[in-house]
N, C-alpha and C positions, 0 to 999 in steps of 0.2 A: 504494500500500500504506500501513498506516496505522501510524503511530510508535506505537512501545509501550512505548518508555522512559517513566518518571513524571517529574514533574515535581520535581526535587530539594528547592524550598520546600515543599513537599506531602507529602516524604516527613522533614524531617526535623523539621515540625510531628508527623508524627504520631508520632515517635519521641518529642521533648518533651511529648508528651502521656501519652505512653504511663509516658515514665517516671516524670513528675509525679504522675499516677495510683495508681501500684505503689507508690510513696513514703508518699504518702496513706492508702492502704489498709492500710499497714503500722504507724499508728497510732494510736493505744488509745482515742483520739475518736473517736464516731457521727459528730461532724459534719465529719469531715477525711474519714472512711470516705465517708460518703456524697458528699463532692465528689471524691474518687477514683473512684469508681465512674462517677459521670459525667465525667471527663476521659480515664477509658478507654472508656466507650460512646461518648465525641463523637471519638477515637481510631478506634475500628472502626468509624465511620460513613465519615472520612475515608480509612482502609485501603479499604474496597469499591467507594469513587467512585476512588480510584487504579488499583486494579485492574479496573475496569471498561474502562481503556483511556483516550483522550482524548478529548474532547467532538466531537460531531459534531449531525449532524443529530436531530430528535426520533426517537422508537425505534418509531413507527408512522408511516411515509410511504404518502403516499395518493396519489400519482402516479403516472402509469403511467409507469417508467422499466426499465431492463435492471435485471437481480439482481446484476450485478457492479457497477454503480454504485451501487445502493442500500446493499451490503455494506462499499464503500468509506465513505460518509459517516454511515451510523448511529450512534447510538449504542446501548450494550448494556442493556435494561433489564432485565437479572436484576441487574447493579449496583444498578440502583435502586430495586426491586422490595425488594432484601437490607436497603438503606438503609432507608426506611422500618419496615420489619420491626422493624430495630435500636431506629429513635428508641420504637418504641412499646413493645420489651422493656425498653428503655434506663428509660424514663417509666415503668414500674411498679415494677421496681425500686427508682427512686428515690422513689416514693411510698412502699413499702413499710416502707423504712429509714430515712425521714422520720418514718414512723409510732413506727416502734421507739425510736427518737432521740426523738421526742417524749414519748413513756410513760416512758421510761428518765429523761428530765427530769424528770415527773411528781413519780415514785417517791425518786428518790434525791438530786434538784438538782444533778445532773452526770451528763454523758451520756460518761462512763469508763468503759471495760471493765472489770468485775474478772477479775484470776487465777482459774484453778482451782484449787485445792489437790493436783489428783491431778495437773496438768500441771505443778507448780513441784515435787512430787514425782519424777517421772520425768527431766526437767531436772535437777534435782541429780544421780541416779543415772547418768544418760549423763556427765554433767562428770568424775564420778571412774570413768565408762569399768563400771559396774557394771552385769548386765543388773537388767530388772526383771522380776522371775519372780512367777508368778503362788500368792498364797497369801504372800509377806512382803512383806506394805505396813506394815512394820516401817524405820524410818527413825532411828539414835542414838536407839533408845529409845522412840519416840512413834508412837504407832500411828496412822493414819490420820484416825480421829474423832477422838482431840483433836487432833491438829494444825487440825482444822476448827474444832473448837469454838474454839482458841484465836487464827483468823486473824480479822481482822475484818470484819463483815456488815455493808451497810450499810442492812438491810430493818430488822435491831434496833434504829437506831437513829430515834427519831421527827422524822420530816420536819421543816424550819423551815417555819412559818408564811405565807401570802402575804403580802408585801409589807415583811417581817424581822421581824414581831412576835412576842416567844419566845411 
């Protein structure tokens, strides 16, 4: 019968990965975001081959043998089958967000998310526990539009030059 525990280094990379990931993603950098993205794609690649069971034989045997012996030493290729899958949703992904991260360079010479205005809106209202009803985007005083008008954009202001020449 064939061992089904995982292999503990195996499992607690992919835990490291996972977490280093979620960390990543959770900051305001394109370029942190997108290496989080891939330390949780190369995460779930390792999750699949874990649970795919332990390594055995290739997962087409071409030998004429009993089906209790070949059950015993296979290995599972829907694991593998998943893996693959992964790396190639993994790879576009991270092209995609390379892309974005690059434009966002383009445009602004920092690949920094900005706030919303209407989500640093509602953030304030949850803090003092108030709902946000719909019809007063009324905030001490300041309506919605200017609080936009007055946060800063950074499409208004004109890009520096290649290479720092004002």
């Amino acid at each position: 019968m064939n061992d089904l525990t995982p292999n503990l280094t195996l499992v607690v990379v992919i835990v490291a990965l996972t977490a280093g990931g979620v960390y990543l993603l959770l900051e305001r950098s394109l370029t942190r975001i997108v290496l989080g993205l891939i330390l949780i794609g190369n995460a779930a690649n390792l999750l699949l081959l874990v649970a795919g069971g332990a390594a055995g034989r290739p997962p087409i045997v071409t030998q004429d043998v009993s089906a209790d012996a070949m059950a015993e030493g296979m290995a599972d290729p829907l694991a593998q089958a998943m893996v693959l899958t992964a790396i190639v949703i993994t790879l576009g992904l991270t092209a995609f967000l390379l892309a974005m991260s690059y434009r966002s360079w383009q445009l602004h010479r920092h690949d920094e998310v900005a706030d919303d205005v209407e989500d640093r809106r509602i953030a304030r209202l949850a803090a003092r526990d108030r709902p946000s009803v719909r019809g007063a985007d009324t905030d001490e005083g300041m309506d919605l539009d200017s609080e936009a008008g007055e946060t800063r954009d950074e499409t208004d202001e004109p890009a520096p030059a290649p290479g720092g020449a004002p």
